[in-house]
FIMAR-169039 format. One record per atom (N, C-alpha, C): atom name; x, y, z negated. Coordinates in nm, 4 decimals. Layout:
# FIMAR-169039
atom: CA	xx: X	yy: Y	zz: Z
...
//
This chain:
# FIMAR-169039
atom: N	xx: 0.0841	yy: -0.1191	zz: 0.0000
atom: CA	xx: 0.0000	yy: 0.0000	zz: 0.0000
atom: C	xx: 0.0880	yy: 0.1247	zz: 0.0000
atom: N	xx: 0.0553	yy: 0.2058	zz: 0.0757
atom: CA	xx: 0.0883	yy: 0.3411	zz: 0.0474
atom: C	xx: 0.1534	yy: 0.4320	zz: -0.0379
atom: N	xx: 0.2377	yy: 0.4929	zz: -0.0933
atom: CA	xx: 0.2032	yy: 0.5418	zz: -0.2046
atom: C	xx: 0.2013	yy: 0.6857	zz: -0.1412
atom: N	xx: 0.1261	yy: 0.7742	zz: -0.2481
atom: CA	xx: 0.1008	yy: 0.9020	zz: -0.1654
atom: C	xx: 0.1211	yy: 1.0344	zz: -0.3008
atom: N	xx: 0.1861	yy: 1.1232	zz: -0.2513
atom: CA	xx: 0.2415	yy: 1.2570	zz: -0.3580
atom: C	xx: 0.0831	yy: 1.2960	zz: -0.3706
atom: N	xx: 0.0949	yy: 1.3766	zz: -0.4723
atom: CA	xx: -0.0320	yy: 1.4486	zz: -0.5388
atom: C	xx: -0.0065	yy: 1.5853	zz: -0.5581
atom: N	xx: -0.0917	yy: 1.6660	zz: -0.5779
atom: CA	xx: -0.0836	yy: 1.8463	zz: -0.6256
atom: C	xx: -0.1835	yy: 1.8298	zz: -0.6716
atom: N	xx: -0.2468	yy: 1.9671	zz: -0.7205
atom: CA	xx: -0.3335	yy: 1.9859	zz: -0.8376
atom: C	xx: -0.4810	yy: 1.9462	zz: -0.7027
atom: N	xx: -0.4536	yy: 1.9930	zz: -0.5817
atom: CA	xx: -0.5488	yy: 1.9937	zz: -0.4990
atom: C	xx: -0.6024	yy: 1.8528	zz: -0.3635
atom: N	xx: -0.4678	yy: 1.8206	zz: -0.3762
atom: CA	xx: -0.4618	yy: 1.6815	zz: -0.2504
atom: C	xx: -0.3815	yy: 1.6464	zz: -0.2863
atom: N	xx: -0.3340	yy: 1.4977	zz: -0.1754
atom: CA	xx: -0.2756	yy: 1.4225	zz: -0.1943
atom: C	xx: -0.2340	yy: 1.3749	zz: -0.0817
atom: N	xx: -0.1242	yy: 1.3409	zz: -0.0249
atom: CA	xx: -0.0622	yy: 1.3487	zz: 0.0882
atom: C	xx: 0.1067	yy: 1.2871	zz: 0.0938
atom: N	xx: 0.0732	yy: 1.2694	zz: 0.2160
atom: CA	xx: 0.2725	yy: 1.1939	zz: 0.2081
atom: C	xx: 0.2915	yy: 1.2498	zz: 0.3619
atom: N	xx: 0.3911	yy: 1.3814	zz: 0.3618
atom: CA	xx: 0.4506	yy: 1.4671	zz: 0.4656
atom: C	xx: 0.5960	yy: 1.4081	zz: 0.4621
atom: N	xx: 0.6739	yy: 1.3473	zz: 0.5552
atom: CA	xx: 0.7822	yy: 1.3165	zz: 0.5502
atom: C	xx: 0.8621	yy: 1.3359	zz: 0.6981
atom: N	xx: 0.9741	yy: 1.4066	zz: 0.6893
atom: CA	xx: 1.0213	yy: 1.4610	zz: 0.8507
atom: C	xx: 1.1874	yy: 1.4174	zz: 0.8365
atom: N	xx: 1.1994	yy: 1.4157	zz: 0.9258
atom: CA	xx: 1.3149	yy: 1.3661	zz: 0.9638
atom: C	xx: 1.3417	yy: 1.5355	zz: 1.0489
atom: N	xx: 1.4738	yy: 1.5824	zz: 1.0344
atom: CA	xx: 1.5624	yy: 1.6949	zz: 1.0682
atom: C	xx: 1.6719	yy: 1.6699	zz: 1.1228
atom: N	xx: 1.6799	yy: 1.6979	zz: 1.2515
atom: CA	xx: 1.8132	yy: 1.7022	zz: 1.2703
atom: C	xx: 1.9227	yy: 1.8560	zz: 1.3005
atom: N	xx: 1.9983	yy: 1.8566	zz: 1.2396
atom: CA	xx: 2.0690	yy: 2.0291	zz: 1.2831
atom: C	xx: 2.2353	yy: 2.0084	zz: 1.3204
atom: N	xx: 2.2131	yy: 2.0850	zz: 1.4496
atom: CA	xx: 2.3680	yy: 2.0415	zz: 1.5437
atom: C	xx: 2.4875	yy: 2.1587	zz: 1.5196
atom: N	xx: 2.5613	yy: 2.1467	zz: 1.4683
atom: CA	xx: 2.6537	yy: 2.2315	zz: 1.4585
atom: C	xx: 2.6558	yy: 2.3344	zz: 1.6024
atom: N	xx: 2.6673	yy: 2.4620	zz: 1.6001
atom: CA	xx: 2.6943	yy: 2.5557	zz: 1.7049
atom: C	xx: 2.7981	yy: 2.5163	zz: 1.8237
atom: N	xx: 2.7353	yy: 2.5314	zz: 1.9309
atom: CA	xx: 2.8444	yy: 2.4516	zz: 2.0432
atom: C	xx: 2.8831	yy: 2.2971	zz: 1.9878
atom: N	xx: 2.8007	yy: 2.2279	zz: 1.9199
atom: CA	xx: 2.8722	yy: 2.1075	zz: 1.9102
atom: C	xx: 3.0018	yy: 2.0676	zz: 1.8388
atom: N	xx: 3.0450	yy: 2.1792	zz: 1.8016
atom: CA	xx: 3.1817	yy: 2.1368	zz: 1.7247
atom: C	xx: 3.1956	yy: 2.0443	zz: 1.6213
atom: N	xx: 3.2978	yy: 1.9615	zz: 1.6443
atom: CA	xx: 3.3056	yy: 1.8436	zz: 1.5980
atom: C	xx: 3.3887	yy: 1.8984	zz: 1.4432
atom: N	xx: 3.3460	yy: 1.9733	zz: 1.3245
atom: CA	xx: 3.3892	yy: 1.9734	zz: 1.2070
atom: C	xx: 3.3243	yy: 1.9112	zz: 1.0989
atom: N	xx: 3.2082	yy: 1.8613	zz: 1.0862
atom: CA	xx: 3.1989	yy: 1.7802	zz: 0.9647
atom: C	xx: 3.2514	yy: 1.6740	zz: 0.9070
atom: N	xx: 3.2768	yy: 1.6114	zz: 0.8031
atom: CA	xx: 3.3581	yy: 1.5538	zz: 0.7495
atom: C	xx: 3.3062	yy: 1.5327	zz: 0.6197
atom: N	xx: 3.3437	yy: 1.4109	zz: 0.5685
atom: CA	xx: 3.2934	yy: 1.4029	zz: 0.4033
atom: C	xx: 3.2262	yy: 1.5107	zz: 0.3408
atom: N	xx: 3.3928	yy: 1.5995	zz: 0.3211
atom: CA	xx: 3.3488	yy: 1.7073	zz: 0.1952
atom: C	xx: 3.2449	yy: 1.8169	zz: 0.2525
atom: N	xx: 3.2090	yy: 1.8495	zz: 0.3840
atom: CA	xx: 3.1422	yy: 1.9192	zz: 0.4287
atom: C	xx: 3.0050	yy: 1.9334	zz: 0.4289
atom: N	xx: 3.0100	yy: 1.7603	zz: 0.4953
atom: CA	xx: 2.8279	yy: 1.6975	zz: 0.4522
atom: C	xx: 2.8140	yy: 1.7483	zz: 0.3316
atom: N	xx: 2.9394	yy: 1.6745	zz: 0.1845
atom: CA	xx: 2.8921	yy: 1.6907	zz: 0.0908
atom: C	xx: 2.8062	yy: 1.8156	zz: 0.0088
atom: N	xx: 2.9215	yy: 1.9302	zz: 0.0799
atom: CA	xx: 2.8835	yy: 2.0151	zz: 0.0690
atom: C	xx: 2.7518	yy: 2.1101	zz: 0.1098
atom: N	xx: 2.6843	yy: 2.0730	zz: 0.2359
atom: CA	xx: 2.5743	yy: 2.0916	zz: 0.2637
atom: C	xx: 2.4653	yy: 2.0273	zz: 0.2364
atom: N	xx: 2.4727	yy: 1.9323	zz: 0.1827
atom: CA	xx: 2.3911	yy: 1.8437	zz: 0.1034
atom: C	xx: 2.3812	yy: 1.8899	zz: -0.0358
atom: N	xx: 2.4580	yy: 1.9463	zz: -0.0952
atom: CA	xx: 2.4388	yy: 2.0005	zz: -0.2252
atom: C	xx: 2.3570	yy: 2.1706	zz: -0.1975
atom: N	xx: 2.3833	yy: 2.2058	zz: -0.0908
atom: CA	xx: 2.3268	yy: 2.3594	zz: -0.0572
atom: C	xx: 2.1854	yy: 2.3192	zz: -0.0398
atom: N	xx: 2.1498	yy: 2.1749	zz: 0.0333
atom: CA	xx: 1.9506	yy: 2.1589	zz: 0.0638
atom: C	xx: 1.9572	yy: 2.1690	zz: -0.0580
atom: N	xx: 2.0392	yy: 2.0667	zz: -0.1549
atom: CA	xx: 1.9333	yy: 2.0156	zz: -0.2643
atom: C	xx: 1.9170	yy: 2.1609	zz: -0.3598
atom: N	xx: 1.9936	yy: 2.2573	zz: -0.3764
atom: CA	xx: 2.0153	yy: 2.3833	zz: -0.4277
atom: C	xx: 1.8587	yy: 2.4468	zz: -0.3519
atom: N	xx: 1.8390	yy: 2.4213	zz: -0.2776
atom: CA	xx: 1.7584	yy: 2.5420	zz: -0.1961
atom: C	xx: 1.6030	yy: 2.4635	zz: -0.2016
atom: N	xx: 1.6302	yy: 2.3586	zz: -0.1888
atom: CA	xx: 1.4872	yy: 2.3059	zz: -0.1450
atom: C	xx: 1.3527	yy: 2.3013	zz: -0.2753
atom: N	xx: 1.4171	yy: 2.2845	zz: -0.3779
atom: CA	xx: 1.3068	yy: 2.2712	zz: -0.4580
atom: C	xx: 1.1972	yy: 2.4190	zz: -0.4345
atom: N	xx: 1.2711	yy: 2.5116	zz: -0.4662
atom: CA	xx: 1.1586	yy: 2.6404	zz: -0.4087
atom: C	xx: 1.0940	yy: 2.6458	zz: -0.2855
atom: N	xx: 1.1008	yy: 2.5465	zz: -0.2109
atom: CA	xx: 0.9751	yy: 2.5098	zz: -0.0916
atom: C	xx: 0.9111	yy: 2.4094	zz: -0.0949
atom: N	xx: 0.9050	yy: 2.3100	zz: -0.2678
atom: CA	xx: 0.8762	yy: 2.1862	zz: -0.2568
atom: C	xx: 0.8903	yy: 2.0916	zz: -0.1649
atom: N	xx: 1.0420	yy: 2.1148	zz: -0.1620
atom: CA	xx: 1.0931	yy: 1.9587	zz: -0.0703
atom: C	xx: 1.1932	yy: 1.8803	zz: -0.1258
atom: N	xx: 1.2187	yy: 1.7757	zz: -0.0882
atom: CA	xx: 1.2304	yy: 1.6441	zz: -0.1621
atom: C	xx: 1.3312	yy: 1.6058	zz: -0.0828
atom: N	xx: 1.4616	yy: 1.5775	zz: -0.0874
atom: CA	xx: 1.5543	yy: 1.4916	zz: -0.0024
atom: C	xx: 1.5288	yy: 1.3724	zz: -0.0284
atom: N	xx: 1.5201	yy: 1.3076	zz: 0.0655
atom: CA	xx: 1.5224	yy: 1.1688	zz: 0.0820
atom: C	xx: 1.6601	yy: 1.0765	zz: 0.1021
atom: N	xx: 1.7437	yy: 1.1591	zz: 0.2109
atom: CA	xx: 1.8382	yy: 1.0811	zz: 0.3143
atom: C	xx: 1.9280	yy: 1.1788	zz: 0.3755
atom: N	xx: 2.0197	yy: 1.1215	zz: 0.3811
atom: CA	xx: 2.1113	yy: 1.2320	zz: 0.4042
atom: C	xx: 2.2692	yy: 1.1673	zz: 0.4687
atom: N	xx: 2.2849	yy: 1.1831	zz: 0.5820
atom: CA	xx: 2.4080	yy: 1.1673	zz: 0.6524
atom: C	xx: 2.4069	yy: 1.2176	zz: 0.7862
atom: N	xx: 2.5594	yy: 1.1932	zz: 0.8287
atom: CA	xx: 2.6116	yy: 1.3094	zz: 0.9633
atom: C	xx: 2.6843	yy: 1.2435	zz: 1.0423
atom: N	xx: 2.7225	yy: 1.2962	zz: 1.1701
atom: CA	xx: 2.8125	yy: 1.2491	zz: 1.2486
atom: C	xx: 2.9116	yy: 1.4132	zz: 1.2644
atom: N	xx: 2.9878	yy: 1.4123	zz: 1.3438
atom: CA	xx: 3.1311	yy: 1.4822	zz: 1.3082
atom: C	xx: 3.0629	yy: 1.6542	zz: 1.4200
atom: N	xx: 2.9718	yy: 1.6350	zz: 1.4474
atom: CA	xx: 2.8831	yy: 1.7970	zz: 1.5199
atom: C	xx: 2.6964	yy: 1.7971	zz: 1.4765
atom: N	xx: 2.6936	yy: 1.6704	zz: 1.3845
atom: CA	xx: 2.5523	yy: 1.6980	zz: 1.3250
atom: C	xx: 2.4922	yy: 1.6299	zz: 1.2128
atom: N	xx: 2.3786	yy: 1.6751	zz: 1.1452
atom: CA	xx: 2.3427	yy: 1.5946	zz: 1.0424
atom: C	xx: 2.2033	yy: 1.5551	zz: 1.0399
atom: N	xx: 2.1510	yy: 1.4321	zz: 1.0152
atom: CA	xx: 2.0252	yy: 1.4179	zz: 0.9417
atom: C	xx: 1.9699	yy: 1.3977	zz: 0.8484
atom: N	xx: 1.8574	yy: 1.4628	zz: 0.8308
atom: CA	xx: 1.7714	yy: 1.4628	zz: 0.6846
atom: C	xx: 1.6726	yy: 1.4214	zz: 0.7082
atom: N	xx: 1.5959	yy: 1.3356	zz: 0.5850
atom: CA	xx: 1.5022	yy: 1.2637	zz: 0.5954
atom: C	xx: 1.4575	yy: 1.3336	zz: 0.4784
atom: N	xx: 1.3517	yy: 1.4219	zz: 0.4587
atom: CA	xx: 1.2543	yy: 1.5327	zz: 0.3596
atom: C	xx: 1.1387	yy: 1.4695	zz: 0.3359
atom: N	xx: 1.0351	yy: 1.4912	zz: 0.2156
atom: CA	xx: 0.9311	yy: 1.4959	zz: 0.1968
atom: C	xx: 0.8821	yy: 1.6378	zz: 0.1735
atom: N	xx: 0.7962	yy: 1.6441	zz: 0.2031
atom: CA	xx: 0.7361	yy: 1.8549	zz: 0.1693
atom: C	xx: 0.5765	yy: 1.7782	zz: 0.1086
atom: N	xx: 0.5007	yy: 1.9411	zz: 0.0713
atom: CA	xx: 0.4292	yy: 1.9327	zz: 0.0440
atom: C	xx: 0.3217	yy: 2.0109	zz: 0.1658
atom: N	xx: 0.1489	yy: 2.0411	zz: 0.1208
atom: CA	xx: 0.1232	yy: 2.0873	zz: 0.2365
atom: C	xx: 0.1349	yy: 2.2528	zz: 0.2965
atom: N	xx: 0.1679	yy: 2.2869	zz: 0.1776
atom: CA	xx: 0.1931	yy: 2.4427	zz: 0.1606
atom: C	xx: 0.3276	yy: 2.4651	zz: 0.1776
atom: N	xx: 0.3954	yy: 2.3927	zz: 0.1972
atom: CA	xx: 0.5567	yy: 2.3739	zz: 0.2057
atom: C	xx: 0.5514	yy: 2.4770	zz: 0.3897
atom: N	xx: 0.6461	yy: 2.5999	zz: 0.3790
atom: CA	xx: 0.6626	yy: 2.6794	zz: 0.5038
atom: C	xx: 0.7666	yy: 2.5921	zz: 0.5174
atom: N	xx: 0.7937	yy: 2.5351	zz: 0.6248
atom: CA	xx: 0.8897	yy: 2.4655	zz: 0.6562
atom: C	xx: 1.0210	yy: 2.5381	zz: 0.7904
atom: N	xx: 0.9591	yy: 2.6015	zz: 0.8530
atom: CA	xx: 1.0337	yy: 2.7086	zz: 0.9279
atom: C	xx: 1.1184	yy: 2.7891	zz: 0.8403
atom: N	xx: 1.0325	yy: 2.8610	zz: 0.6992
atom: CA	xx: 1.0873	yy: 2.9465	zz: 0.6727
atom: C	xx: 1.2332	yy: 2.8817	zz: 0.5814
atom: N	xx: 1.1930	yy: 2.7682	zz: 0.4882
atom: CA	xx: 1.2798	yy: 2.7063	zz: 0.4542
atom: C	xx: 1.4056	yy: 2.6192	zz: 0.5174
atom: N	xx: 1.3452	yy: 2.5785	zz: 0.6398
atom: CA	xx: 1.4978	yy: 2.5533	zz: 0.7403
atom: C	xx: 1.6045	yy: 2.6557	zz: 0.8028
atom: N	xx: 1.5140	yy: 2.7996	zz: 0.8021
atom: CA	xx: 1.5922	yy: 2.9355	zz: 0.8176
atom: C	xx: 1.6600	yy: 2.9306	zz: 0.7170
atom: N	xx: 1.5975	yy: 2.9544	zz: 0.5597
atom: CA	xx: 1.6611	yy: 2.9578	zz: 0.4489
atom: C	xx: 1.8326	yy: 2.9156	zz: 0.4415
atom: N	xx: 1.7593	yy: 2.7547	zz: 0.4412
atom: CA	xx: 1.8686	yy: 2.6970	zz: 0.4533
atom: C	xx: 1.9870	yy: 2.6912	zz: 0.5304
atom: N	xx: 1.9939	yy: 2.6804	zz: 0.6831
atom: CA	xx: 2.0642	yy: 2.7342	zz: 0.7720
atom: C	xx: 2.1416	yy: 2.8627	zz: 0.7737
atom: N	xx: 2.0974	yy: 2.9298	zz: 0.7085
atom: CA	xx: 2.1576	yy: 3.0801	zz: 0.6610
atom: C	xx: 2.2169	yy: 3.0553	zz: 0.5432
atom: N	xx: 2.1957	yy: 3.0064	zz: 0.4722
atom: CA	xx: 2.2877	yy: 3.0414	zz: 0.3075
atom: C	xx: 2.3823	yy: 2.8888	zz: 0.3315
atom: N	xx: 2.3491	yy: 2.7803	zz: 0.4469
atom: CA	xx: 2.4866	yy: 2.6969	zz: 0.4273
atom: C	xx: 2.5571	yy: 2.7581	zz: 0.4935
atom: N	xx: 2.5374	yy: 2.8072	zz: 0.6202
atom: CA	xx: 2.6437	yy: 2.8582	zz: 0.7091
atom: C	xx: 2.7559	yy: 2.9594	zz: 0.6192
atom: N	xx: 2.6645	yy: 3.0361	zz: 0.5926
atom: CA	xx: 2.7703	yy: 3.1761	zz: 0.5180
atom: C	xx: 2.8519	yy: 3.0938	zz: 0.3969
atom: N	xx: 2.7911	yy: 2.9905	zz: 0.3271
atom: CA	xx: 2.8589	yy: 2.9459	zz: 0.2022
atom: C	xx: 2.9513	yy: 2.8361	zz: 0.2925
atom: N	xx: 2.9262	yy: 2.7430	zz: 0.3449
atom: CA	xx: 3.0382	yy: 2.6958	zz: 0.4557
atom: C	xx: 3.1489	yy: 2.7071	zz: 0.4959
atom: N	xx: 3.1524	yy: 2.8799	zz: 0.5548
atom: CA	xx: 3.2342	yy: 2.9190	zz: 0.7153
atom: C	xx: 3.3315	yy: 2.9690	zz: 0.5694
atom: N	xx: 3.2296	yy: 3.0364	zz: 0.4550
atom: CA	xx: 3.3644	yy: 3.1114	zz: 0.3297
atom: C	xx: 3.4394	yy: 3.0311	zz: 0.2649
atom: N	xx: 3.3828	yy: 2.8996	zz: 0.2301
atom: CA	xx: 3.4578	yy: 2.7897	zz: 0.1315
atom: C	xx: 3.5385	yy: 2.6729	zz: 0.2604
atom: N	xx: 3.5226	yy: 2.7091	zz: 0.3371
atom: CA	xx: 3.6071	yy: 2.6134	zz: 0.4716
atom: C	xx: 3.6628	yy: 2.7338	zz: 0.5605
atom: N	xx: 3.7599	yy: 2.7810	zz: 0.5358
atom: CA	xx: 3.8204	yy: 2.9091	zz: 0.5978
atom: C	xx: 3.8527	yy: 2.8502	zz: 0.7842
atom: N	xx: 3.9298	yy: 2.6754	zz: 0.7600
atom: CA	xx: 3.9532	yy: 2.6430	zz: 0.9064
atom: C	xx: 3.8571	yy: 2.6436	zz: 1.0117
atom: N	xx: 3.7158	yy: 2.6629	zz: 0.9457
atom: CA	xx: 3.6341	yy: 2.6399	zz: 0.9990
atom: C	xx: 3.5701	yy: 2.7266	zz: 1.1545
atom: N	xx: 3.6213	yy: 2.8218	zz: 1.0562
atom: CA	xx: 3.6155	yy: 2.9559	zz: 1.1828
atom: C	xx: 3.7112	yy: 2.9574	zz: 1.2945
atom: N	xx: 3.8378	yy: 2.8931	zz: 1.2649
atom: CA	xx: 3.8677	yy: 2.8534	zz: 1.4514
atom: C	xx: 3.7955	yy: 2.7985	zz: 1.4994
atom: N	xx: 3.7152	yy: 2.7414	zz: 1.4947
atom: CA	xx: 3.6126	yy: 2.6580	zz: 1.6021
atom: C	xx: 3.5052	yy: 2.7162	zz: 1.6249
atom: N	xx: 3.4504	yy: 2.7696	zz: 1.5500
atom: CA	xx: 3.3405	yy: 2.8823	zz: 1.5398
atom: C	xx: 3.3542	yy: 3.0389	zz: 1.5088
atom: N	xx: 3.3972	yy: 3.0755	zz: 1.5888
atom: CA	xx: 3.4253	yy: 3.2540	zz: 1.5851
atom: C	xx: 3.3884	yy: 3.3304	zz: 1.5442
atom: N	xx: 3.1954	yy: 3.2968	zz: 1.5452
atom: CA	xx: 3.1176	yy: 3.3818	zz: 1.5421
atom: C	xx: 3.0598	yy: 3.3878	zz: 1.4003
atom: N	xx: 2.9416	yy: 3.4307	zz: 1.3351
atom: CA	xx: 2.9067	yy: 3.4128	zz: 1.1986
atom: C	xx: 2.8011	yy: 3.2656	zz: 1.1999
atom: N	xx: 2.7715	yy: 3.1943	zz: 1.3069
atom: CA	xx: 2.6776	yy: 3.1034	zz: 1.2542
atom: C	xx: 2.7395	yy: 2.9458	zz: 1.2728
atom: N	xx: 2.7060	yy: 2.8717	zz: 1.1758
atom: CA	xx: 2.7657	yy: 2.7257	zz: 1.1445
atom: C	xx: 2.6872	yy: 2.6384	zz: 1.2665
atom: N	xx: 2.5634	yy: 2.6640	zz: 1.2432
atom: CA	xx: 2.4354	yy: 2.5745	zz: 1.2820
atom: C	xx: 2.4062	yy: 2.6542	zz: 1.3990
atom: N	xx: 2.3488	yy: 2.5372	zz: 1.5243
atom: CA	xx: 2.3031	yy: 2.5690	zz: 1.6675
atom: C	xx: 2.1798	yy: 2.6311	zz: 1.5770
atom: N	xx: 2.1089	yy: 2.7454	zz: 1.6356
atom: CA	xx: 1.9946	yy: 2.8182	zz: 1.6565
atom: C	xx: 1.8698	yy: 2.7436	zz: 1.6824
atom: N	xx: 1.8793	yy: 2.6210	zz: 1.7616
atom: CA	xx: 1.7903	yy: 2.5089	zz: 1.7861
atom: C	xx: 1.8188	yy: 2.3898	zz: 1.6910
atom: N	xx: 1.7135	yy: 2.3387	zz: 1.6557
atom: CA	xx: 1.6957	yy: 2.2156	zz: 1.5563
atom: C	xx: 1.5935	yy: 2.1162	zz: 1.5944
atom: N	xx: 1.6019	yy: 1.9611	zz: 1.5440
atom: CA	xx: 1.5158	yy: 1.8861	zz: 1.5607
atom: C	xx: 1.4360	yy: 1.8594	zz: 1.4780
atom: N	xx: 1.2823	yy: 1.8386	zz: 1.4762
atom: CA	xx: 1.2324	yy: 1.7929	zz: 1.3470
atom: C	xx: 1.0884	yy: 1.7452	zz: 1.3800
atom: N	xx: 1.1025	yy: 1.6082	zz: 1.3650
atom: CA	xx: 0.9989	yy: 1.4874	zz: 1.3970
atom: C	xx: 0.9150	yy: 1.4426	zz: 1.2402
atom: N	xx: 0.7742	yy: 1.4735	zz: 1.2643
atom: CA	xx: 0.7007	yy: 1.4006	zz: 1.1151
atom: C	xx: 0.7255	yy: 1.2409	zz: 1.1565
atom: N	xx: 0.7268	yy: 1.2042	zz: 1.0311
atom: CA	xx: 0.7133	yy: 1.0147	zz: 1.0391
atom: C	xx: 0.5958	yy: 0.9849	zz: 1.0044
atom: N	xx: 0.5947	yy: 0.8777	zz: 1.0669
atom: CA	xx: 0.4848	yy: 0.7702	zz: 1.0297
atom: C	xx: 0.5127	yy: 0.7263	zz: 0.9122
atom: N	xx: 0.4647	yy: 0.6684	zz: 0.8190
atom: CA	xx: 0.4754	yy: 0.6155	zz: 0.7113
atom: C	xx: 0.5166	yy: 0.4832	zz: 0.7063
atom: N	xx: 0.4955	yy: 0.4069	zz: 0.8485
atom: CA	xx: 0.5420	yy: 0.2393	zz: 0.8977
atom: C	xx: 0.6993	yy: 0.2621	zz: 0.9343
atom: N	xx: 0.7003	yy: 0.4068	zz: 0.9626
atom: CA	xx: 0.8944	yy: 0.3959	zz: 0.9906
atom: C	xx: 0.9923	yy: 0.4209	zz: 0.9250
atom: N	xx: 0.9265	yy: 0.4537	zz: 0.8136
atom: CA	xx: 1.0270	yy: 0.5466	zz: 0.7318
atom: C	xx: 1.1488	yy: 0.4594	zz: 0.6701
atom: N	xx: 1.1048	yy: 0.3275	zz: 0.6690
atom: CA	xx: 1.2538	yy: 0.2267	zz: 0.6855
atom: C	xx: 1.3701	yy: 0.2390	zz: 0.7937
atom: N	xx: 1.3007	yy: 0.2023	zz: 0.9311
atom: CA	xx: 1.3379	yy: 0.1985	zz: 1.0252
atom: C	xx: 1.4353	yy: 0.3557	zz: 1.0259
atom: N	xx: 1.4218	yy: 0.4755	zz: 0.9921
atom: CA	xx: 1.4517	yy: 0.6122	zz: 1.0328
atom: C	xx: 1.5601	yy: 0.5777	zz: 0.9098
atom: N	xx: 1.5276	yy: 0.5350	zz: 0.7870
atom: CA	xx: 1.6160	yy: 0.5409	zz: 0.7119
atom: C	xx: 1.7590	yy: 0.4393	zz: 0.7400
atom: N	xx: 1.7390	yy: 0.3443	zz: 0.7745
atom: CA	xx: 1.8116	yy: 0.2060	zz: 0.8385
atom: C	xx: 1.9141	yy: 0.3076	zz: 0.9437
atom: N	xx: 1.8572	yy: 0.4120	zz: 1.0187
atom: CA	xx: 1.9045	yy: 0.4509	zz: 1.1368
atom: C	xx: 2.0011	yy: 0.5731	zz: 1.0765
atom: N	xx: 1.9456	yy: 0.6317	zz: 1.0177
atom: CA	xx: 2.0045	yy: 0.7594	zz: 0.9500
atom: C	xx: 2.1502	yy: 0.7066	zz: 0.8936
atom: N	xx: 2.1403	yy: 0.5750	zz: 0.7904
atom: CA	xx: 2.2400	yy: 0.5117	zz: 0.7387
atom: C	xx: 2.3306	yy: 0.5000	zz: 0.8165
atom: N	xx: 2.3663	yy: 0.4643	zz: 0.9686
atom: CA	xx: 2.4408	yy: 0.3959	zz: 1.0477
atom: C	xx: 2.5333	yy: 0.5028	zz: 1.1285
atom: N	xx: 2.4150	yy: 0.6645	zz: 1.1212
atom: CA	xx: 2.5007	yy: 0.7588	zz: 1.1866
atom: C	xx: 2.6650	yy: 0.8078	zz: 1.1277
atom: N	xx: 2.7362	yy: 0.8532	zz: 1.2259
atom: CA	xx: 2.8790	yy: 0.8244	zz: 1.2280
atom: C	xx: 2.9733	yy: 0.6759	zz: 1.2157
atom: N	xx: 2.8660	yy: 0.6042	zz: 1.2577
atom: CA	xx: 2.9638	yy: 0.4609	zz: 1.2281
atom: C	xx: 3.0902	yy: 0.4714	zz: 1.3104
atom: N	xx: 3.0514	yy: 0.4993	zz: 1.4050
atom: CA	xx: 3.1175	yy: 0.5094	zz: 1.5139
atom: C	xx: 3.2893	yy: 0.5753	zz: 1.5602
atom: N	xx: 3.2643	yy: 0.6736	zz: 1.4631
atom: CA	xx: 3.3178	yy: 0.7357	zz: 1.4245
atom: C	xx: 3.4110	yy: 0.7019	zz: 1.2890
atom: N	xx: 3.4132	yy: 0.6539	zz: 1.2171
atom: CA	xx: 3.4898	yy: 0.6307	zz: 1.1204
atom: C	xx: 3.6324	yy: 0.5580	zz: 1.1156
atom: N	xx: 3.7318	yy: 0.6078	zz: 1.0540
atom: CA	xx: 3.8512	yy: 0.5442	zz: 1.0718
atom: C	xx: 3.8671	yy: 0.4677	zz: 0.9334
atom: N	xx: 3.9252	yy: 0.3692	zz: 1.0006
atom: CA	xx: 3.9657	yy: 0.2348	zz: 0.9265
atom: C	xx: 4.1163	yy: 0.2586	zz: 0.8825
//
């Protein structure tokens, strides 16, 4: 069965999968970077009632697997966010700015698909595997 979030008013299970591509593709993420932007959602998100779920990257992007609520602005909170990692980012990763010149971390365009509630394994299974590819032994 289901299980489904509650508010004082409904009850509902909103769950999206995000994807956000580094500007031009540049290939800088890395452990401490994810780590680091992963600590900036979880910093930011509770004031839009959202919920990390999932969380990993490949070396020019990352995905998130969120729960929101229904009042949850979700535009305004992916701006949010996108703006206060970049600037906290590009300042605490100084190398970062050879690759990126300009002031923004994150492409201007983003992905972001609601789930079904039958996939949310499957998305999670998938999310897990990103950068395999990539990893040195």
């Amino acid at each position: 069965m289901m299980k489904l979030d509650s508010n004082a008013h409904s009850v509902f299970s909103l769950n999206y999968h995000l994807i956000l591509v580094v500007k031009y593709r540049r290939k800088v993420i890395n452990d401490e970077i994810s780590n680091r932007a992963k600590e900036i959602f979880e910093y930011i998100s509770p004031k839009y009632n959202i919920t990390l779920q999932q969380w990993n990257y490949d070396i020019d992007h990352v995905h998130i697997l969120f729960k929101a609520h229904p009042n949850t602005e979700i535009s305004k909170f992916i701006n949010a966010y996108k703006s206060a990692s970049s600037r906290l980012i590009k300042k605490e990763y100084p190398q970062i700015r050879q690759k990126l010149w300009k002031e923004y971390f994150w492409s201007q365009s983003f992905c972001l698909i609601s789930t079904g509630e039958a996939n949310i394994e499957t998305i999670i299974k998938y999310i897990e595997r990103q950068g395999e590819k990539h990893e040195t032994k």
